[in-house]
py3Dmol code that shows the C-alpha trace and the ligand (Angstrom):
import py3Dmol

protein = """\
ATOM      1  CA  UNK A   1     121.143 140.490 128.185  1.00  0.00           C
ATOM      2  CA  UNK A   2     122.389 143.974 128.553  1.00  0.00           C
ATOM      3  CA  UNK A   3     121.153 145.837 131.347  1.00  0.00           C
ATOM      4  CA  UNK A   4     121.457 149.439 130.170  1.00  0.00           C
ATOM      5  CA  UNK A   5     118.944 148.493 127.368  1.00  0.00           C
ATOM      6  CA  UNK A   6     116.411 148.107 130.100  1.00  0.00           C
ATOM      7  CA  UNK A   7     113.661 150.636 129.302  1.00  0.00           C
ATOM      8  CA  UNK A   8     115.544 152.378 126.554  1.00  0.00           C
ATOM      9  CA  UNK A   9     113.634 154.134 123.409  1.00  0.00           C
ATOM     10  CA  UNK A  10     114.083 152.332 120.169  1.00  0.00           C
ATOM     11  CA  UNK A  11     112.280 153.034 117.145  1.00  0.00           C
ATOM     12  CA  UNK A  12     112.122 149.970 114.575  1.00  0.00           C
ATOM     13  CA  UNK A  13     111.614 150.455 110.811  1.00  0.00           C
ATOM     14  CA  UNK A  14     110.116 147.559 108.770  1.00  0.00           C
ATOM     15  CA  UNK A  15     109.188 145.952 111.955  1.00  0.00           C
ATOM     16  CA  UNK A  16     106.326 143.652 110.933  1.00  0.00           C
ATOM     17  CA  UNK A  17     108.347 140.617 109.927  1.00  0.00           C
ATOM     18  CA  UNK A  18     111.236 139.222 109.100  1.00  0.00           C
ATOM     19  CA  UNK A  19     114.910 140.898 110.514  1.00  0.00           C
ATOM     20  CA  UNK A  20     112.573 143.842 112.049  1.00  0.00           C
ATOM     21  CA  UNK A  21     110.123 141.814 114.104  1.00  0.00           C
ATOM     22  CA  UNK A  22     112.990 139.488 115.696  1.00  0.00           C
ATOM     23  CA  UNK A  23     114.865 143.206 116.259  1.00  0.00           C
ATOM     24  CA  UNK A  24     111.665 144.243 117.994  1.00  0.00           C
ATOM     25  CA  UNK A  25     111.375 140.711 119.586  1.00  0.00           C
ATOM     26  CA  UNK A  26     115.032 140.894 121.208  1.00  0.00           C
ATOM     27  CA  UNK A  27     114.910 144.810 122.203  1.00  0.00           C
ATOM     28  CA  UNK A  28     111.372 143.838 124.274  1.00  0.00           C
ATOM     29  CA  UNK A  29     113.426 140.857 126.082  1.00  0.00           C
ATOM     30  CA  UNK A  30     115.883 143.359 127.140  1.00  0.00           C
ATOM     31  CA  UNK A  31     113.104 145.443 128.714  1.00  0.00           C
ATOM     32  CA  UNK A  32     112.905 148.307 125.925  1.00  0.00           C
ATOM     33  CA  UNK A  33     109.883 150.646 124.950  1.00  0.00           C
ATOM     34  CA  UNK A  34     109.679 149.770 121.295  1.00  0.00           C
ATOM     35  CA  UNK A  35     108.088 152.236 118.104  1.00  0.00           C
ATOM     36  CA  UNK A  36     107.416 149.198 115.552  1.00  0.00           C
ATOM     37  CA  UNK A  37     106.735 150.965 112.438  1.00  0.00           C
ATOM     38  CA  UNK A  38     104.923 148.772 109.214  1.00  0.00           C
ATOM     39  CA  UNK A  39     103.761 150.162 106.093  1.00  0.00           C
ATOM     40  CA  UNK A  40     101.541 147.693 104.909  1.00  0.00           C
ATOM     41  CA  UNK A  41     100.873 144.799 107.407  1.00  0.00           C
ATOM     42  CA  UNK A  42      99.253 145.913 110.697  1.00  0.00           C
ATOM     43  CA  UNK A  43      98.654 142.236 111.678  1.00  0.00           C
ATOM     44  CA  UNK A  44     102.122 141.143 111.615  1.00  0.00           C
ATOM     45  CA  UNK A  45     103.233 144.328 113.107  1.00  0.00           C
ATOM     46  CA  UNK A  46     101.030 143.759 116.104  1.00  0.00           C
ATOM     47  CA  UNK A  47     102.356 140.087 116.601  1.00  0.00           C
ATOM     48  CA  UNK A  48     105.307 141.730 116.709  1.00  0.00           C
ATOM     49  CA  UNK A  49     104.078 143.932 119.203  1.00  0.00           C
ATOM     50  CA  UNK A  50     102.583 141.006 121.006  1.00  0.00           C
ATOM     51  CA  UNK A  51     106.134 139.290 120.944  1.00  0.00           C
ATOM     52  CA  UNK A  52     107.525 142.150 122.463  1.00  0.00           C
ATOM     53  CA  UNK A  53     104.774 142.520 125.182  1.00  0.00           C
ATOM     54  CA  UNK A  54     104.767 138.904 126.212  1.00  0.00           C
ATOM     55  CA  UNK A  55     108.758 139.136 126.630  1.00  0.00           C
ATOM     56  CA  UNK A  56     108.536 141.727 128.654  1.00  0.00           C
ATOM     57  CA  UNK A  57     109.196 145.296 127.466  1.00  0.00           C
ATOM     58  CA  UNK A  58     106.354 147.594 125.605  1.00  0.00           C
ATOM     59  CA  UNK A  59     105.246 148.680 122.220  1.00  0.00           C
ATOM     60  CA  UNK A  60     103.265 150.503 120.006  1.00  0.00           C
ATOM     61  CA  UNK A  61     102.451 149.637 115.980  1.00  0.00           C
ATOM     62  CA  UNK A  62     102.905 153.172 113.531  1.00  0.00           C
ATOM     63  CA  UNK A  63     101.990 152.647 109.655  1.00  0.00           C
ATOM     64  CA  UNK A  64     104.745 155.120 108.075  1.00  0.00           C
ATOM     65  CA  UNK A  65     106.068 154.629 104.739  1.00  0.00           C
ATOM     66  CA  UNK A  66     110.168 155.495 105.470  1.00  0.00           C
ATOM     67  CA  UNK A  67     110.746 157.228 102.133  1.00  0.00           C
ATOM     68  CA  UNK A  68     108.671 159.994 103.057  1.00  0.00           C
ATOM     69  CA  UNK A  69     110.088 162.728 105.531  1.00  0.00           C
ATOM     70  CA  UNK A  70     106.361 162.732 107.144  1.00  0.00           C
ATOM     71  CA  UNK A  71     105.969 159.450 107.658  1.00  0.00           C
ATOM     72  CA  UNK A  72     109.562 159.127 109.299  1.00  0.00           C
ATOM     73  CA  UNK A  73     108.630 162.461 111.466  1.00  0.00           C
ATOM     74  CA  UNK A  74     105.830 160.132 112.471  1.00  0.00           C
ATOM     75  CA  UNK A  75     107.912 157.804 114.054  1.00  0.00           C
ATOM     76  CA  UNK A  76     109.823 160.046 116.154  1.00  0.00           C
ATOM     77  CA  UNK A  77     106.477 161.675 117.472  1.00  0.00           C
ATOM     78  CA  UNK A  78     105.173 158.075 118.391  1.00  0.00           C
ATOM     79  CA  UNK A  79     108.156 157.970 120.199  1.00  0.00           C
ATOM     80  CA  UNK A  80     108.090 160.882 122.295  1.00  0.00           C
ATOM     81  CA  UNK A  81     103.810 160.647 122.819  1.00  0.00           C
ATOM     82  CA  UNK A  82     104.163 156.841 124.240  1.00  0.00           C
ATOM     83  CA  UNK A  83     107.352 156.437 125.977  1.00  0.00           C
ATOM     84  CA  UNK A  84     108.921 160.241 126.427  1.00  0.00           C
ATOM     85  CA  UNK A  85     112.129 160.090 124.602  1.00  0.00           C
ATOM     86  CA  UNK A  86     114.346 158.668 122.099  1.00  0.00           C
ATOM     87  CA  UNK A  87     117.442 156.628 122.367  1.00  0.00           C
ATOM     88  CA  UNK A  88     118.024 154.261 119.677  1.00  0.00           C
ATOM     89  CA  UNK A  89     116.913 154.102 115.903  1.00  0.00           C
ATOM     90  CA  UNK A  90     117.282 151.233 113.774  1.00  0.00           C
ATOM     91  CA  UNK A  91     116.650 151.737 110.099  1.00  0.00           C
ATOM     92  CA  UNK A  92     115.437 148.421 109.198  1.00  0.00           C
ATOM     93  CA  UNK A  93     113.090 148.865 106.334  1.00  0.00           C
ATOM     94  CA  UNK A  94     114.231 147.485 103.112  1.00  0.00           C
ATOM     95  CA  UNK A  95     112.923 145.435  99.910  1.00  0.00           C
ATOM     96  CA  UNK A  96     114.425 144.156  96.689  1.00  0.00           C
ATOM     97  CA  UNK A  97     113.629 144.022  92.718  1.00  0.00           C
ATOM     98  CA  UNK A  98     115.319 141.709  90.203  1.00  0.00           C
ATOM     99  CA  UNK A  99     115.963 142.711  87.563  1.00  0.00           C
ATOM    100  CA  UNK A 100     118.555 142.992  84.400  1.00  0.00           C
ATOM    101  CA  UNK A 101     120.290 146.130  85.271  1.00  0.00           C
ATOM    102  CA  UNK A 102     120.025 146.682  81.263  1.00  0.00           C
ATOM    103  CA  UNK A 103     116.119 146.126  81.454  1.00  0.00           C
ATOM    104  CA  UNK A 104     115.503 148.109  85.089  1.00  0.00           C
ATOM    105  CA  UNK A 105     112.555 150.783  85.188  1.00  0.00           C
ATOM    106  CA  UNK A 106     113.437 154.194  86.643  1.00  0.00           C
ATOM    107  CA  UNK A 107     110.277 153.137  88.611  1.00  0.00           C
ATOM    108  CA  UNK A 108     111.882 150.330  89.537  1.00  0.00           C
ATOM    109  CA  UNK A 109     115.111 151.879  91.111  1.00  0.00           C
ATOM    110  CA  UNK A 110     113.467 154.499  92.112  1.00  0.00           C
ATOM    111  CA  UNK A 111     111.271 152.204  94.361  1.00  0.00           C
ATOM    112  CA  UNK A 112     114.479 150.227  95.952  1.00  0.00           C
ATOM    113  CA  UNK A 113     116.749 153.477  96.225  1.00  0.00           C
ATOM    114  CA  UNK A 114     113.492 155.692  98.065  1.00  0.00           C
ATOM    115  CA  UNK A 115     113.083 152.806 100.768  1.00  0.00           C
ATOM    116  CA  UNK A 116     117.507 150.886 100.810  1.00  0.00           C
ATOM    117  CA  UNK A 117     119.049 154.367 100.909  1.00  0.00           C
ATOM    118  CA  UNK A 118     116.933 157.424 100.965  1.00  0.00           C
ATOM    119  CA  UNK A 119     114.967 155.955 104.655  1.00  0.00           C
ATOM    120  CA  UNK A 120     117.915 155.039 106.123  1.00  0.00           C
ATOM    121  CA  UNK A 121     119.050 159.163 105.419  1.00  0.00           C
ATOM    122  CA  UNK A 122     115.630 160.233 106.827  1.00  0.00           C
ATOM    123  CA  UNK A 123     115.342 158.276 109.227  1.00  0.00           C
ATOM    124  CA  UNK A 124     119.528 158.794 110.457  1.00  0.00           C
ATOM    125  CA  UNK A 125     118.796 162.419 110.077  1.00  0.00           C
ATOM    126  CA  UNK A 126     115.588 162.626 112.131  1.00  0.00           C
ATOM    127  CA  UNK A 127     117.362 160.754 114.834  1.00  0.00           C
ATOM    128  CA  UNK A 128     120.451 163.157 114.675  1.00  0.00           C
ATOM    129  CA  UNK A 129     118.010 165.804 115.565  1.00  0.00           C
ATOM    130  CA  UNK A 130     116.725 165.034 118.277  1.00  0.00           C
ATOM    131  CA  UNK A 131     119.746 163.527 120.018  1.00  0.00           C
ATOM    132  CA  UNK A 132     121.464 167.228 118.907  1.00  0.00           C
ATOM    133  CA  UNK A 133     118.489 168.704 120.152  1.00  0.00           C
ATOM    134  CA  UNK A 134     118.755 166.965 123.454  1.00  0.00           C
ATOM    135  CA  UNK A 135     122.599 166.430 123.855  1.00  0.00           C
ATOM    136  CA  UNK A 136     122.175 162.545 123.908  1.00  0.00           C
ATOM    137  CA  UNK A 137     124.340 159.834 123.420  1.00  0.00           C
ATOM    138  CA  UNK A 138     122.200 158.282 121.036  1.00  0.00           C
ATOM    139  CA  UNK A 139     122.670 155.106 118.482  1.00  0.00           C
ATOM    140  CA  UNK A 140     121.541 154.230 114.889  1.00  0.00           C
ATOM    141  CA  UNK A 141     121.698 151.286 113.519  1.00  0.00           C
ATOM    142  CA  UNK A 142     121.617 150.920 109.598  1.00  0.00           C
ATOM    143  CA  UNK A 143     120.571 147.559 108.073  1.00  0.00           C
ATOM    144  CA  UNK A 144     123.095 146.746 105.487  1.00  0.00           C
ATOM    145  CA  UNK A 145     123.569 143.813 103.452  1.00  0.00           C
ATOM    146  CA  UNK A 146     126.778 141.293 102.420  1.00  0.00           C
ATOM    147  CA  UNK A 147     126.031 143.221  99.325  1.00  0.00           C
ATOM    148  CA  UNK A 148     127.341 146.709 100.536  1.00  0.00           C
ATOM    149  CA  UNK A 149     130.405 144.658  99.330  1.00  0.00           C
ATOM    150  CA  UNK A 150     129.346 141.917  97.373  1.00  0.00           C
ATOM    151  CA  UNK A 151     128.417 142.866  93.675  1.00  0.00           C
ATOM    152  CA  UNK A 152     125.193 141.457  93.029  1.00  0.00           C
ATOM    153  CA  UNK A 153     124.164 141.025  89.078  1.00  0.00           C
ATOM    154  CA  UNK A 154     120.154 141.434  88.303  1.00  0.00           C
ATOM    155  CA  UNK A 155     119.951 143.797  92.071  1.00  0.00           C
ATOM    156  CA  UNK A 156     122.081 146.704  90.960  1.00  0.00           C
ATOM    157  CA  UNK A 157     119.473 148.679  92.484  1.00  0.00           C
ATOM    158  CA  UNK A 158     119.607 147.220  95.996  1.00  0.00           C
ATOM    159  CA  UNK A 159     123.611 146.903  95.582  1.00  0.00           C
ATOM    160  CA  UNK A 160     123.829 150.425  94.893  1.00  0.00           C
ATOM    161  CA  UNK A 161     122.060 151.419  97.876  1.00  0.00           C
ATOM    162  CA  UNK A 162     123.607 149.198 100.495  1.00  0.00           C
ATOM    163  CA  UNK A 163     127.045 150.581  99.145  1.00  0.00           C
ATOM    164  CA  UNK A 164     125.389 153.454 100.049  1.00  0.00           C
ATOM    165  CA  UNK A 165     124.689 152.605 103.233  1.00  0.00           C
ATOM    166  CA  UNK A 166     128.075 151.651 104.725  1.00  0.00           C
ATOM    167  CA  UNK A 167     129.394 155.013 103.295  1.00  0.00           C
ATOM    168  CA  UNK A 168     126.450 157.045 104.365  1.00  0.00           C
ATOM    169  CA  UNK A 169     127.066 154.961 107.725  1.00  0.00           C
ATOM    170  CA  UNK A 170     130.844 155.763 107.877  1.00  0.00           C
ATOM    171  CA  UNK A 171     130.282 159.277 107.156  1.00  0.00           C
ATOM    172  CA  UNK A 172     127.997 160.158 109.894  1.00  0.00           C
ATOM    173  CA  UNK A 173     129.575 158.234 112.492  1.00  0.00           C
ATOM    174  CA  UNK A 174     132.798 160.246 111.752  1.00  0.00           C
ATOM    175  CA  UNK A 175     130.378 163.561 111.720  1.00  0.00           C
ATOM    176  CA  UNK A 176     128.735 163.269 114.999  1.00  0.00           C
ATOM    177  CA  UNK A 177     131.170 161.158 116.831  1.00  0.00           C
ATOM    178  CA  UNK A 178     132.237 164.045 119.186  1.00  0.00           C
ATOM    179  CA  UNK A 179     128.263 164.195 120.101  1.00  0.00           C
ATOM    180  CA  UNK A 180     129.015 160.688 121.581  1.00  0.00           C
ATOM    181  CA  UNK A 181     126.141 159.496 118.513  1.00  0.00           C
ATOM    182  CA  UNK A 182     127.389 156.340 117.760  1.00  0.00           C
ATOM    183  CA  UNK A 183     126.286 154.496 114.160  1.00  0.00           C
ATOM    184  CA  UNK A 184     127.078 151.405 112.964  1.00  0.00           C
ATOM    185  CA  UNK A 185     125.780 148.934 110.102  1.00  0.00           C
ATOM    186  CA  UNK A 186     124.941 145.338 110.235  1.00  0.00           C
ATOM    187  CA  UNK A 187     125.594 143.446 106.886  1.00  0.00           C
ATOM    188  CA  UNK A 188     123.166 139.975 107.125  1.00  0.00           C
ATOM    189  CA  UNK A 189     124.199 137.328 104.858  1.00  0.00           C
ATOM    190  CA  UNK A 190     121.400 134.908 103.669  1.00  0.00           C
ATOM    191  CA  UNK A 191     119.167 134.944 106.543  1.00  0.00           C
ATOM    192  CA  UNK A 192     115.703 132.649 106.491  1.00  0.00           C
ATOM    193  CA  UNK A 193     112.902 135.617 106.547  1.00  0.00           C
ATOM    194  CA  UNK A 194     110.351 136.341 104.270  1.00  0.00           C
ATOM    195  CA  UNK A 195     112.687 138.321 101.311  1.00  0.00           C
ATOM    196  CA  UNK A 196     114.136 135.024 101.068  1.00  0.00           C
ATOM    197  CA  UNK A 197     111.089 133.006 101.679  1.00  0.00           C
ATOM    198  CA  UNK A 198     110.219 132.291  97.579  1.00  0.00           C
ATOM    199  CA  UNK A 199     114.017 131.645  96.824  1.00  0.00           C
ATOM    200  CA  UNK A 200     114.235 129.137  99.757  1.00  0.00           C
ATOM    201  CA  UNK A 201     111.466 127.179  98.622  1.00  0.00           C
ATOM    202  CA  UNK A 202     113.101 126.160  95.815  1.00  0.00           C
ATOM    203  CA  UNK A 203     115.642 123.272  96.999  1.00  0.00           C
ATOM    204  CA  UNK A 204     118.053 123.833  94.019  1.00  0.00           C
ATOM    205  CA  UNK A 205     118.422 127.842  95.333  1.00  0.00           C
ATOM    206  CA  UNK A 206     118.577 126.807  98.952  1.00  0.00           C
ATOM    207  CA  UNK A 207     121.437 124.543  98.100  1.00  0.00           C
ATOM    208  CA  UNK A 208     123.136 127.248  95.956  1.00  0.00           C
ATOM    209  CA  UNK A 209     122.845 129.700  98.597  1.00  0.00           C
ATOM    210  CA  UNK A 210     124.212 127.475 101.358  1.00  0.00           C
ATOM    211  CA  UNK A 211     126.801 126.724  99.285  1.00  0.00           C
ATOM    212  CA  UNK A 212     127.902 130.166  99.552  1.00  0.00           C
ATOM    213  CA  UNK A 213     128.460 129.957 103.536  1.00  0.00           C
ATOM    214  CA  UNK A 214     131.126 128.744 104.753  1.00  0.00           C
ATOM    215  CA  UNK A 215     129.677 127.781 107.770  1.00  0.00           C
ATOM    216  CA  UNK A 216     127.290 125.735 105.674  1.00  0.00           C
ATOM    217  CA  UNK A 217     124.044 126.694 106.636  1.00  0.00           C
ATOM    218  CA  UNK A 218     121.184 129.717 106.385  1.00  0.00           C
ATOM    219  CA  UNK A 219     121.425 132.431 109.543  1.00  0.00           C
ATOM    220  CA  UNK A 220     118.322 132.955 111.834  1.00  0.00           C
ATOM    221  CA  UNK A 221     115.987 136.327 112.379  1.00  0.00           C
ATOM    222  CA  UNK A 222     117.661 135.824 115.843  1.00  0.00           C
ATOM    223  CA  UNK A 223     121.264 136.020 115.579  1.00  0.00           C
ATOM    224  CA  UNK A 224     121.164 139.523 113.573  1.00  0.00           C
ATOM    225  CA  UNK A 225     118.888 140.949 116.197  1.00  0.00           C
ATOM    226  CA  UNK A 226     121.758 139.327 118.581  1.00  0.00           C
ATOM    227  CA  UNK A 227     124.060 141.687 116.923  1.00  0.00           C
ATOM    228  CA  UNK A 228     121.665 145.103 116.891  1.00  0.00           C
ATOM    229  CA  UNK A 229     121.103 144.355 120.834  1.00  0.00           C
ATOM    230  CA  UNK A 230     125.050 144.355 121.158  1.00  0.00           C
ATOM    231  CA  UNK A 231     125.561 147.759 118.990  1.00  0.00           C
ATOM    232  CA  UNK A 232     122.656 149.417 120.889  1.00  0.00           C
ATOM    233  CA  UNK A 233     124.059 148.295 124.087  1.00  0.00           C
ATOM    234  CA  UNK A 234     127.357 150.179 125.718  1.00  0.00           C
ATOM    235  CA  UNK A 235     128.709 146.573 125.708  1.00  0.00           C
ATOM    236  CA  UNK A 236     129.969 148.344 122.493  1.00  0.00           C
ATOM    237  CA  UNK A 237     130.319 151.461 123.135  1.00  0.00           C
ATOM    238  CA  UNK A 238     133.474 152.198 122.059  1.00  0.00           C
ATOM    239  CA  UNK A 239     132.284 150.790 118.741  1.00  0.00           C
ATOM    240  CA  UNK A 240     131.208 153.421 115.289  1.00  0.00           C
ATOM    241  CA  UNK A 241     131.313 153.498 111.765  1.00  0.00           C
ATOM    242  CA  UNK A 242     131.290 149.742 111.393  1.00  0.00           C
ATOM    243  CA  UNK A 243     129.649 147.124 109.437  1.00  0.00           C
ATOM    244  CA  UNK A 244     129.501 144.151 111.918  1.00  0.00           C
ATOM    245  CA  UNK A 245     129.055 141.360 109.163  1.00  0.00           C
ATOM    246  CA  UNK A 246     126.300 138.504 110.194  1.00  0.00           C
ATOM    247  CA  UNK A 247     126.988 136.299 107.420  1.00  0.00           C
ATOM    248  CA  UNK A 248     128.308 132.702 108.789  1.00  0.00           C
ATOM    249  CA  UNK A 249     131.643 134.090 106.463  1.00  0.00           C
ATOM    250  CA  UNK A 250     129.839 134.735 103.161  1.00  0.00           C
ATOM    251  CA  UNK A 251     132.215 137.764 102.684  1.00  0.00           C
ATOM    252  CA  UNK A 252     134.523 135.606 103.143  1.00  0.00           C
ATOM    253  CA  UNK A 253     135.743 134.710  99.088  1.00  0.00           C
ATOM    254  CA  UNK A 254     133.938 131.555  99.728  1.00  0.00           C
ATOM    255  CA  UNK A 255     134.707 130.370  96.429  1.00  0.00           C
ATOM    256  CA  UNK A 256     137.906 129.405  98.053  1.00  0.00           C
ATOM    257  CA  UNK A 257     136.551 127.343 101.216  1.00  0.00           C
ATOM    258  CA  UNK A 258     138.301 123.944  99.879  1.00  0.00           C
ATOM    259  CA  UNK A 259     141.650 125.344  99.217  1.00  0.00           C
ATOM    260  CA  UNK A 260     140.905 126.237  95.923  1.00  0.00           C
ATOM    261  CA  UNK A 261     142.759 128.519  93.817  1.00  0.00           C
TER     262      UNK A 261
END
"""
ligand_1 = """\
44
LIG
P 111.419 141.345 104.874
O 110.906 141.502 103.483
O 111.031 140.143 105.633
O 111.047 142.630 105.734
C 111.255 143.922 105.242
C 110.406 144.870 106.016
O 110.549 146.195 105.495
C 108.929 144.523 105.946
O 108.367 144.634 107.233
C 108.373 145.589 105.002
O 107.015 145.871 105.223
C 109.249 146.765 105.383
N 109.190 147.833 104.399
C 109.379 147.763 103.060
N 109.173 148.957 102.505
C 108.852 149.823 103.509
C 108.545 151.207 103.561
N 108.496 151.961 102.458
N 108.272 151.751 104.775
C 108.300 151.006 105.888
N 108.585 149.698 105.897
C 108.853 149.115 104.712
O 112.995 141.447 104.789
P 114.105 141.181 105.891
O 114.886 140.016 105.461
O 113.529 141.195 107.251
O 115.015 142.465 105.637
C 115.191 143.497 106.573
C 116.413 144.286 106.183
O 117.554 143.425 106.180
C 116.342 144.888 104.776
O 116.945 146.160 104.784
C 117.153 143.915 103.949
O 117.717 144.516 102.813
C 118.221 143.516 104.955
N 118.876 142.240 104.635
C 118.222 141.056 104.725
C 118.887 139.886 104.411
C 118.240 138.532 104.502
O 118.852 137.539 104.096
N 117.025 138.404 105.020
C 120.213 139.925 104.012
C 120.859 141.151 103.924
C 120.186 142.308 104.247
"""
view = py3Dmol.view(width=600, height=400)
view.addModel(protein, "pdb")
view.setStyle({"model": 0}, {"cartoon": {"style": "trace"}})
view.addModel(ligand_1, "xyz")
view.setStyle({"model": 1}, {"stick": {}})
view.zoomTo()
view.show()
């Protein structure tokens, strides 16, 4: 637990399962005022709100679609009308489309790229605002992937933008770091949550994926929302322009675990 978290701001993107409900989940045990934003599931984003409720902080649901500069505004007015300010913004939001890169739809990339790269700049820039505006020491967190490093064949799409994201990441930490904004990246490996859910049911994949983990299993919701409750805290404060990797060592060349090579 991290006491300065205690009735802090945060707004949550993509908050209605997955990574962005156990976010939501671990912000309300450390006694934070929570935005949860969904875009198409109100019912899992008020469990989540539930969650948050019953361990012990407060929250309100928002429907905004985070590749739209009007739904992001959205959040950070839900913000201000329920709890009064701002303090922490984690751009959760994100989805994925396989696909040959040969065979992929400008649709198609244009759907991962709007929601992987483009909300994480609108919502990063909305926050920037107001924490200008206001001379706070404010936080973003960007949800990254293993694959900001890690080619991925058939997801160019959602490679592209999480390369993206650690630069776009880097970048504005170095840009605001003066302003005491700190912004930092997490980079989940294969964690058990709904994007995975279909892949996981197949025992063949699960094996596969494990395989690729050094520490030989898939991570929890829980210990990624461990790590965005340590960057949001100042138990990291002197702490910016990272990816902190969540990945039980997947970007770790584990093609090598058994001395191979
Ligand atoms: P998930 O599919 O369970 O949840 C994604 C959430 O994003 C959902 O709540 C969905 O409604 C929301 N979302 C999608 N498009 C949106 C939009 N336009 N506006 C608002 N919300 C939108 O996936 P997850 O595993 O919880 O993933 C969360 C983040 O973590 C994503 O950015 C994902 O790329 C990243 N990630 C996940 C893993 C993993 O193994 N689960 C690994 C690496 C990175």
């Amino acid at each position: 637990m991290y006491e300065d978290l205690n009735g802090k701001v945060a707004v949550v993107t993509g908050g209605s399962k997955g990574l962005g409900s156990a976010i939501s989940e671990r912000f309300g045990q450390e006694g934070m005022k929570i935005v949860i934003n969904y875009n198409s599931d109100p019912v899992g984003a008020q469990k989540a709100a539930d969650a948050v409720k019953d361990a012990g902080g407060e929250a309100v649901t928002v429907q905004a679609n985070v590749s739209t500069e009007k739904g992001v505004q959205s959040l950070l007015d839900a913000a201000l009308d329920n709890f009064g300010d701002l303090d922490v913004w984690v751009n959760n939001a994100g989805m994925e489309i396989k696909s040959p890169t040969a065979e992929l739809s400008l649709d198609d990339w244009n759907k991962v790229t709007s929601i992987d790269q483009t909300g994480v700049f609108l919502g990063s820039r909305t926050a920037l605002d107001y924490f200008l505006k206001k001379d706070k020491k404010g936080n973003i967190i960007n949800m990254s992937s293993v694959h900001e490093r890690i080619p991925w064949p058939t997801f160019a799409s959602y490679a592209a933008a999480k390369g993206s994201v650690k630069l776009f990441t880097q970048t504005i930490a170095m840009e605001y770091a003066k302003q005491n904004i700190r912004v930092n990246a997490i980079g989940p490996g294969a964690i058990n949550t709904p994007i995975n859910a279909k892949k996981f049911a197949d025992k063949e994949q699960y094996d596969a994926t494990v395989n690729m983990v050094p520490m030989d299993r898939i991570g929890k919701p829980e210990e990624v929302a461990s790590a965005a409750a340590w960057l949001a805290s100042d138990q990291s404060s002197y702490v910016t322009g990272i990816t902190l990797f969540v990945d039980g060592g997947m970007t770790l060349y584990p093609a090598f675990k058994d001395g191979r090579g």
